[in-house]
N, C-alpha and C positions, 0 to 999 in steps of 0.2 A: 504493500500500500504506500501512496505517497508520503503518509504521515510518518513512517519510521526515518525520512533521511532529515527531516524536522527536528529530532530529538537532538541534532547536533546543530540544528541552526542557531546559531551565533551573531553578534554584533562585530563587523571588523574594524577595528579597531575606533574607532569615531563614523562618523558621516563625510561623503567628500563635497569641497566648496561650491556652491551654485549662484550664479545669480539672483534669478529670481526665483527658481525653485529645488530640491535637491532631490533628488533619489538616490539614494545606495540602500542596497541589497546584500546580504550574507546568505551564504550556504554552508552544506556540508558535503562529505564524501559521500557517494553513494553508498547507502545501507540494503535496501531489499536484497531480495533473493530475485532473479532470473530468472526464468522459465524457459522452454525453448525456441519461443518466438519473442521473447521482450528483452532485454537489458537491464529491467528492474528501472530505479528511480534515474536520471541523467542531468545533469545542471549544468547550464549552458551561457557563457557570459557575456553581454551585449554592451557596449560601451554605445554612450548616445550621447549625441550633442544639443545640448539645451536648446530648442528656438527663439528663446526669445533675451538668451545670454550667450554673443557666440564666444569660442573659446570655451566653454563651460563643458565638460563632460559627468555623465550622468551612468554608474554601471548598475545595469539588471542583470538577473537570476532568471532564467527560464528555466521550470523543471517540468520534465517531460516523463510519466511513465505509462505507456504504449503497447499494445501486442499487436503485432503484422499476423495478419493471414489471407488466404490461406498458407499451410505448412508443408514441405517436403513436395514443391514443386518443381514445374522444368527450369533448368538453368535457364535456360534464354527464352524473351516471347510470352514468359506465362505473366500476369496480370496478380497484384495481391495488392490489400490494402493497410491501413493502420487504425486503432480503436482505441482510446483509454481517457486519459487526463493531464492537462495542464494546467498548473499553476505557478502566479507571479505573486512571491511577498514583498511584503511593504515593509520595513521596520520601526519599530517606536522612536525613535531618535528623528525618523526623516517625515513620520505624522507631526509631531511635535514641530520639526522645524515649522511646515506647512502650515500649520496653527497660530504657530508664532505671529503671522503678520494676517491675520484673516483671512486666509485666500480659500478655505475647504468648508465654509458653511456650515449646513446639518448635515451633509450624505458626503461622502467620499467613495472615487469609484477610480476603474483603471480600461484603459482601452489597449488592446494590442494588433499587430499586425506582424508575423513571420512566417518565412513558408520552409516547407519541411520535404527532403527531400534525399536521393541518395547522398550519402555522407562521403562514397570514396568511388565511385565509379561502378559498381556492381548491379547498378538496377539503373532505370529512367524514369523520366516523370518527375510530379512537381505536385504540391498542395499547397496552397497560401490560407493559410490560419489567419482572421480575421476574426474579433471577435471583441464585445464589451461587457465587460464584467459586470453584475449586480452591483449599485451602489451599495453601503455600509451606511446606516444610521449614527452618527457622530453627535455631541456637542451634550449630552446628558451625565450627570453623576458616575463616575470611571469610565467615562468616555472621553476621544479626547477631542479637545477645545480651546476657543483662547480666551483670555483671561486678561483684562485690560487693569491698570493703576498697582502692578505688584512691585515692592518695595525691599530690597538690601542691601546690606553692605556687603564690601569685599570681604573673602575668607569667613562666609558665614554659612549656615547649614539649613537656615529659616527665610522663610521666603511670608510675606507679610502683607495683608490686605485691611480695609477697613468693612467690608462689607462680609458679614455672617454669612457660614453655609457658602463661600467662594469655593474651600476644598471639601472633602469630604471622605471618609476611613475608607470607600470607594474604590479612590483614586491613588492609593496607595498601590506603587510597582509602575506607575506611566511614568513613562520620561517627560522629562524636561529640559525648556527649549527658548533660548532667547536668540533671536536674529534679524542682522541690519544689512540690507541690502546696499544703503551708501556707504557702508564701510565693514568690508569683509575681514577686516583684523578688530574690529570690537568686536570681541568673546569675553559676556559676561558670566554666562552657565556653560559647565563645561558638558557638550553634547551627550556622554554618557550619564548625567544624572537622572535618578528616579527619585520618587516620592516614594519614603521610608515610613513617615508616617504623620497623620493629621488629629491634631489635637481638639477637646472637645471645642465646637462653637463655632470651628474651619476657616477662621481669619488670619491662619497661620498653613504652614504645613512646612515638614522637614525633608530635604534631600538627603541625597548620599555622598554627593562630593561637594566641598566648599564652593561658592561663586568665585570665582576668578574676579573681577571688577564688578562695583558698586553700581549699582542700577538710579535712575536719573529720580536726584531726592525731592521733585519739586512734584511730579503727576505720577512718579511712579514706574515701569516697565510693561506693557504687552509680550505677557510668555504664552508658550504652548504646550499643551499637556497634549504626548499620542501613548498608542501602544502598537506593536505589530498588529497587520491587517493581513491576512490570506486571502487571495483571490485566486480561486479555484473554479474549472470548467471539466466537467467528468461527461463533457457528451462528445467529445473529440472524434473524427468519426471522418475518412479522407475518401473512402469508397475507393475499390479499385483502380486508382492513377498509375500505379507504380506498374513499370513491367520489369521481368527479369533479363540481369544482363551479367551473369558470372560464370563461373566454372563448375561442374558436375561433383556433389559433394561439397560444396561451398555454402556461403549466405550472401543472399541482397540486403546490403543494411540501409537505413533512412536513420534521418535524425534531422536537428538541426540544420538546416544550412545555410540562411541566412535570416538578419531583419531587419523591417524598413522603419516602426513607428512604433513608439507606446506612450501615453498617455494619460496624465492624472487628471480624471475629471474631477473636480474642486468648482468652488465659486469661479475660478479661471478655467479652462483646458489648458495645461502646463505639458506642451510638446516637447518629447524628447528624439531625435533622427526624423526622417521625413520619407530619406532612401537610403537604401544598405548602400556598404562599403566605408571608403574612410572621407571626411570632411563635416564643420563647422555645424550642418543640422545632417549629418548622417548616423545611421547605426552600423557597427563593425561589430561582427561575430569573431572574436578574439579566447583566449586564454594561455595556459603554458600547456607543452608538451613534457611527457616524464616518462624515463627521469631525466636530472640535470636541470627541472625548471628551465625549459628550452621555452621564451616567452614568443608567442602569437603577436599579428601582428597591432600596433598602439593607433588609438583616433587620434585624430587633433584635435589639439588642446593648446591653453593656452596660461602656464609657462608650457612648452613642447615637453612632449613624453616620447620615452622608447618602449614602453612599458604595457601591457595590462594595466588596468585599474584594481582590481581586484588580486588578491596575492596567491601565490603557487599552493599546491595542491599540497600536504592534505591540509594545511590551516586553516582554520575555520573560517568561511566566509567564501572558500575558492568553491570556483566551479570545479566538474569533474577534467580529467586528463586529455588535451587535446592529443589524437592517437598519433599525427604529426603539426608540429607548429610549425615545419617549415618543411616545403619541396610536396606538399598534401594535392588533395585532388580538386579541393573547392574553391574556386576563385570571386576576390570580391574587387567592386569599379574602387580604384585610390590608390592601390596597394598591390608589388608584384609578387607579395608574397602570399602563397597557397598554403592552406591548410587541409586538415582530415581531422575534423570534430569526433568526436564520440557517438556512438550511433545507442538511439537508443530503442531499436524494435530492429527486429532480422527476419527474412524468408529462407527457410532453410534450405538448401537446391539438392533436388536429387540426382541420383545416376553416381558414374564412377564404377571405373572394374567392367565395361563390358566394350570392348574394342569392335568395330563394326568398317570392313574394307571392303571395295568393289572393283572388278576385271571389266575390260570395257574395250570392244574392241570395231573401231569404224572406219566404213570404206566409203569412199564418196568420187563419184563421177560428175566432172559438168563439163557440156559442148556450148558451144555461145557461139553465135553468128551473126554478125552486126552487118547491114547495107545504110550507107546516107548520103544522101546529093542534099544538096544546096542551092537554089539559084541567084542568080545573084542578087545583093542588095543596094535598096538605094535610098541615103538621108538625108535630109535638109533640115538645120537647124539653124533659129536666130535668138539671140537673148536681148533683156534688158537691164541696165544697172542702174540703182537706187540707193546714192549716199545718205546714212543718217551720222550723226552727231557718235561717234564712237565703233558704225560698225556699217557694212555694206552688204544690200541685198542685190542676188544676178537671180533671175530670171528666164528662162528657157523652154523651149518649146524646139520638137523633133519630129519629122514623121520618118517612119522606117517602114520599106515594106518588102518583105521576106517569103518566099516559096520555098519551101523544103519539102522532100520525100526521103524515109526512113522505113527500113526494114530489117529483120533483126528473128535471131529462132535462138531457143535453148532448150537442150535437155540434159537433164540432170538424173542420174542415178546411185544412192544414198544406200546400205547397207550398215544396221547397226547392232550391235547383242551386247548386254549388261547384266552382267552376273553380281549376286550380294552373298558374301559369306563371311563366316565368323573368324579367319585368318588374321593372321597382321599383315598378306603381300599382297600386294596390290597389281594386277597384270600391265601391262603398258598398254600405251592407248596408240593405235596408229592407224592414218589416215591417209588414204591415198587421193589429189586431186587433178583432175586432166582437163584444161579449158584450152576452148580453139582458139587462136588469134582474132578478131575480129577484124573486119573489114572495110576502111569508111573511102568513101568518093565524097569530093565535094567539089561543085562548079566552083568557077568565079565569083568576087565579089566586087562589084563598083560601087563605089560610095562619091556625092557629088555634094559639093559645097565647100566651106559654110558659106551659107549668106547670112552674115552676122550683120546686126546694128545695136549699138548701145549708147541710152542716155544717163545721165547723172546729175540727180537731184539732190540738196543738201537740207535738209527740212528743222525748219528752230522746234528746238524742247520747248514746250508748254510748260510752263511756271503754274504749282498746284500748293494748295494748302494739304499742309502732314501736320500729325499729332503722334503727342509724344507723354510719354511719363517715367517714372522713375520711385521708387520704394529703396527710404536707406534709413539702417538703423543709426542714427546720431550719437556719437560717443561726446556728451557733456559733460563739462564740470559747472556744481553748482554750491553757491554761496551766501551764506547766511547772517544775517546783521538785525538783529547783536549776533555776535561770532558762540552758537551755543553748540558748535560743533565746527572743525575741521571742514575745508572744503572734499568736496564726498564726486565723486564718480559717476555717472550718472547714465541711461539709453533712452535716447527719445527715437519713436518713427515716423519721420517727416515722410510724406508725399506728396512730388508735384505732378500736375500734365499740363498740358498749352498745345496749345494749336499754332505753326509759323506760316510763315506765308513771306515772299516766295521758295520757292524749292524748283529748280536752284537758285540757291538768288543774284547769280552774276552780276553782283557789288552796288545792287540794287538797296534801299531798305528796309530793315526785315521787320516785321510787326508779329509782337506774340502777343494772342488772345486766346479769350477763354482758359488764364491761367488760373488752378484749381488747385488750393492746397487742404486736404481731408485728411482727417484722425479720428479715431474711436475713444473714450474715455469708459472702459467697461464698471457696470454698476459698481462692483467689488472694491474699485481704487479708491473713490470715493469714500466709502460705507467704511474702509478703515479709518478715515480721520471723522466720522460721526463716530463711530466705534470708540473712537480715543479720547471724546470731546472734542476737539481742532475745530470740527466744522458742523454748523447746525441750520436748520430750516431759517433761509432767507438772508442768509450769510452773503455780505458781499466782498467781492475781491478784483480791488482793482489793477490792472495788468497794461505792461508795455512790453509789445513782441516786435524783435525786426528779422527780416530772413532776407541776406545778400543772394543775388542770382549773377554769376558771372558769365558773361559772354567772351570766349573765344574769336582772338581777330578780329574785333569790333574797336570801333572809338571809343566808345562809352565803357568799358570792359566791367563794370558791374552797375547793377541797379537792386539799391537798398528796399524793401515795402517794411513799413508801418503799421501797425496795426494797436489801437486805443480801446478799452473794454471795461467795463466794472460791472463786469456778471453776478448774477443774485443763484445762489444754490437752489434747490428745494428736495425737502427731504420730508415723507411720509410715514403718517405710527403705525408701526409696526410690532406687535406685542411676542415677535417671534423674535427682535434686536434689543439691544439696550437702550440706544439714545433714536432709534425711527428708522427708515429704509431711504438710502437715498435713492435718488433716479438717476438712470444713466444717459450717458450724454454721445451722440454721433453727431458732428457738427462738420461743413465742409465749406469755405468763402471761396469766393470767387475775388481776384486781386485785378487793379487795375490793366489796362490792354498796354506796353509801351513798345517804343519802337527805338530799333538797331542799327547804326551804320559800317557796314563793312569797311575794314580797313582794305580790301583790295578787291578782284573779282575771281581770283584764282585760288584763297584759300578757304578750307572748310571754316563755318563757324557751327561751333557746339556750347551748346547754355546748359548749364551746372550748378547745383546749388553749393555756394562756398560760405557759407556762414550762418548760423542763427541764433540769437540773442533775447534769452525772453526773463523781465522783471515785475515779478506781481506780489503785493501787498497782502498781507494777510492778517488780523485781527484773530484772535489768540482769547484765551479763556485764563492766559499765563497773568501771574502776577507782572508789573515792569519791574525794567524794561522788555522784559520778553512780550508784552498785547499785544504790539508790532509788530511782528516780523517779517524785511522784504529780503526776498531768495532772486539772486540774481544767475542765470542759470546760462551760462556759452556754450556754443555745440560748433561742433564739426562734424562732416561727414564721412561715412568711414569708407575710406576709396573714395575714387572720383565719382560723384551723384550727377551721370550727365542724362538729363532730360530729353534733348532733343537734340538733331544736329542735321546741318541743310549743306549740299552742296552748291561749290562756285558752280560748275558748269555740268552740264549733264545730266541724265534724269536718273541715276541710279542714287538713291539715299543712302547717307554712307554708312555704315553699321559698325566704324569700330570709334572706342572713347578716344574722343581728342583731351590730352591734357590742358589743366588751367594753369598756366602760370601763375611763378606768384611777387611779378613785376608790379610797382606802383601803379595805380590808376585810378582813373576819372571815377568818382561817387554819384549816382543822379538818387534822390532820394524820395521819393510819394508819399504820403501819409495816407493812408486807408480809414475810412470814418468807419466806425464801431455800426456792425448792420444792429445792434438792440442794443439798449440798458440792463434788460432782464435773459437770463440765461433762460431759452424754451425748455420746455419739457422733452421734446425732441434733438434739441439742439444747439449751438452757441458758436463764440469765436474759435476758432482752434485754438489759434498759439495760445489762448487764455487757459483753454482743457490743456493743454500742453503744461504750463506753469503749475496751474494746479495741482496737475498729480505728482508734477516735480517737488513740489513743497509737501503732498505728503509724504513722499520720499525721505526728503531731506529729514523730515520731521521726526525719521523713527519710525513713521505710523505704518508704511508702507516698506518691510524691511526682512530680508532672510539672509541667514547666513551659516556656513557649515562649517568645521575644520576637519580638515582630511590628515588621518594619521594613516601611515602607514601599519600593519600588523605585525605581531610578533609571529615569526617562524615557528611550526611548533613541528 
């Protein structure tokens, strides 16, 4: 049963670092017993790269215990399938992170996608496992959840509220969990803590390892209390895909063999890879080979690894033994190095021991007699040519007209005899063949011409309106006055489109309209700073956003926009929250139309977002000086964010990023008047939702964080 290889499942060593959300996973060695089509229990380990923090790696546990049938089939051709159970755990330390910042609500749930497949060459075919797991009911008395205004000092073992009945004898064994998304080196609680135990009245409750640093003495701390989560699927079921492809007396093994995506559904969908292999949102099917801890291949990450995530076998927490970590049979896109996973179900192949040769003895006669005349022919052909801007079309036109007579005989006479017996010699094979010469006559051929004539026409490219966009995650830094924290780190995602005109524009000038900059502010981001106090029903916050757009080979080489707003929140009772529900916000402006002049007519120009700068006010529940607080937040884009680009001459649009220099130049600046006073229920300024959620960032209120230890050897 899958449950015996649980008995050994362990916490390895901490949780590894995430941005905005974490997942690690421990296992154990494989414990079941085997039978003769299954492998018993197998754990399998996925390294995934967070989406929505790149550089961030995230490793999962797949455990797989499976039986193939049918059994003692043909090596080659014959058709069997797979049946059993998979399950994906979740651990208390990375519930608990998740809690930490409110992002899991009441329900916690988990999405997955891998397909499963021969592990070493021995069978064909393919399964893709796709599948969402039952949410979990969360947020009730020893469940876990988060817990807003809890107060300690460092090197303390108490953890301290003013509100009754916050912990409760319950919650005793969940871990506990403090984390800051703006700054992944504050670690107040050390990841491995639990609750040891909760004193009468629950205004208190004790851990089990001291706090590393004091938690903020003025409102307190948002922790998170988890516990491991099991998510288990027992109807696994692939139907006959697989066919057999081994040797007589052998097995067709399956397992693992690659994944694209897994998923914590929470108040957020908290994506981890998107597609297998290696890269920034991919999942890599990796581990070590043994012995010698021979390591599989490492995702990218960011500091860079050579490594696994998860530690060599048997330490608690590893996956099972990759059978080769290098020179194997399974190839993944990033990476040229092949593996051979652990398989975990086999088709056992019959045969072996019974030698089977054949005597074959063939005689073949062929006669072939070929006649052909030909008369003669005769062609006239004239063309046309038509220059365009880059390429030239000819035109042609032929008449041929041809009289042939062909005749032709064959006979063939074929003798064949095939003997089958139980020997090991095998007779030789021989063939005798006798074909007559064939015969061809052919008349003359006249051929008369050319009567050729050719014109050449040069025809202008039509100049057209193209549209264009662009999705880039913004690496900010943002900063806070009064200074109640260190400047913090920040991802915004900006998106622009525009429409330019002309295309090409041979040094003409370029007008971009209908430029559109749209962002989503999901309910949850919010609903953590009503969560915290920060922000409450009718709250206003007034905001100043600018976003530089560079033009490429242009006079003007950037144009700054404007943007002015003092949005009003609104936030609804909700007897299911503590301080009301807020409402979510999708808002998208439309920025003024301007227009570009090329510095020449023969170079590309490409428009790129180079900058954005957003500062908004916020009104606080803090005693001063903290009631004020303005967060001044600068971004950049990560790589070049090039929107759109028009060529000098020719109609073909050019498709690769022109770099933006970063030579002085001309400023034009616009101010964008505020489309409302009041933030809709639908809707609002961006850059304003921008700030916003940047400041509950800043604030603490919006914050996860892990630290990644490595394990002890065992």
């Amino acid at each position: 049963m899958i449950l015996d290889w649980k008995r050994r499942f362990g916490i390895y060593g901490g949780v590894a670092a995430l941005g905005v959300a974490a997942l690690t996973v421990a296992g154990g060695s494989v414990a079941t017993t085997a039978s003769a089509s299954t492998n018993g229990t197998v754990l399998y380990e996925a390294d995934c790269g967070a989406q929505l923090s790149a550089g961030t790696v995230a490793p999962f546990i797949i455990a797989l215990n499976v039986n193939a049938s049918p059994d003692a089939i043909a090596p080659t051709g014959a058709t069997f399938g797979a049946t059993g159970t998979v399950e994906l755990p979740i651990i208390g330390p990375v519930v608990a992170g998740s809690e930490a910042v409110g992002l899991v609500g009441t329900t916690f749930g988990l999405s997955a996608q891998f397909d499963i497949g021969s592990t070493d060459g021995t069978a064909t075919g393919d399964y893709t496992y796709t599948h969402t797991f039952p949410t979990v009911a969360v947020g009730g008395a020893g469940q876990p959840r988060h817990i807003i205004h809890v107060k300690y000092p460092a090197g303390t073992t108490t953890l301290t509220t003013t509100v009754a009945n916050t912990f409760t004898p319950a919650d005793v064994g969940l871990s506990v969990a403090y984390t800051n998304l703006g700054d992944s080196t504050d670690k107040r609680i050390d990841p491995l803590s639990v609750i040891t135990a909760v004193p009468a009245g629950g205004k208190t409750a004790t851990i089990s390892i001291p706090t590393i640093k004091a938690s903020d003495q003025n409102v307190g701390d948002a922790i998170g209390l988890g516990k491991e989560i099991d998510f288990t699927d027992s109807s696994l079921a692939t139907g006959n895909v697989f066919t057999t492809a081994g040797a007589p007396g052998g097995n067709a093994n399956i397992g693992v063999t690659s994944v694209t995506i897994i998923t914590e559904n929470a108040a957020l969908a908290l994506k981890f890879g998107g597609t297998p292999g290696v890269g920034a949102k991919n999942c890599l099917l990796t581990g070590y080979g043994e012995p010698g801890d021979i390591p599989g291949p490492a995702q990218q990450a960011n500091p860079p690894t050579s490594l696994p995530v998860l530690p060599a076998p048997p330490a608690t927490g590893a996956a099972s033994p990759l059978v080769l970590a290098t020179g194997g049979f399974v190839s993944q896109p990033g990476t040229a190095q092949k593996i051979t996973p652990a398989a975990a179900a086999h088709a056992t192949l019959s045969g072996g021991g019974t030698t089977t040769t054949s005597s074959s003895t063939s005689t073949s006669t062929s006669t072939s007699t070929s006649t052909s005349t030909t008369a003669p022919t005769t062609t006239t052909s004239s063309s046309t040519t038509t220059t365009f801007p880059g390429e030239t079309t000819t035109s042609s036109s032929s008449t041929t007209s041809t009289s042939s007579t062909s005749t032709s005989s064959t006979s063939t006479t074929s003798t064949s005899t095939s003997t089958s017996t139980s020997t090991s010699t095998t007779a030789p094979t021989t063939t005798t063949s006798t074909t007559a010469a064939p015969t061809t006559t052919t008349g003359p051929t006249t051929t008369t011409g050319p009567s050729t004539s050719t014109t050449s026409t040069t025809i202008p490219v039509k100049q057209v309106k193209i549209h264009g966009s662009e999705t880039n995650l913004n690496k900010c830094v943002s900063s806070l006055n009064p200074v109640l924290q260190p400047p913090s780190k920040i991802n915004v995602t900006i998106a622009l489109a525009t429409d330019a005109f002309p295309q090409p524009h041979e040094g003409e000038p370029i007008t971009l309209s209908n430029t559109k900059l749209t962002v989503t502010i999901d309910q949850a981001v919010l609903q953590l700073g009503v969560d915290a106090g920060f922000v409450t029903d009718g709250q206003k916050i007034p905001a100043v956003a600018t976003l530089v757009l560079a033009g490429s080979n242009t006079k003007e080489g950037t144009h700054t926009y404007s943007v002015k707003s003092t949005p009003v929140v609104h936030v609804v009772p909700d007897p299911t929250t503590v301080n009301g529900r807020a409402l979510p916000l999708t808002a998208s402006i439309v920025l003024p139309n301007t227009v570009w002049h090329p510095k020449n007519a023969t170079s590309v120009v490409a428009f790129s977002e180079k900058s954005a700068k957003i500062v908004a006010t916020l009104n606080t529940v803090l005693p001063p000086p903290n009631d004020v607080i303005t967060d001044t937040i600068t971004c950049l884009p990560n790589g070049t964010a090039q929107v759109i680009a028009l060529a000098a001459q020719g109609a073909a649009v050019p498709t690769t990023v022109v770099p933006i220099t970063a030579a002085a130049v001309t400023t034009t600046t616009t101010t964008h008047p505020a489309p409302a006073t009041t933030l809709p229920r639908t809707g609002a300024s961006v850059l304003v939702l921008l700030a916003l959620a940047a400041v509950m960032i800043d604030l603490g209120v919006c914050a996860i964080e892990f630290s990644r230890k490595r394990v002890r050897r065992i």
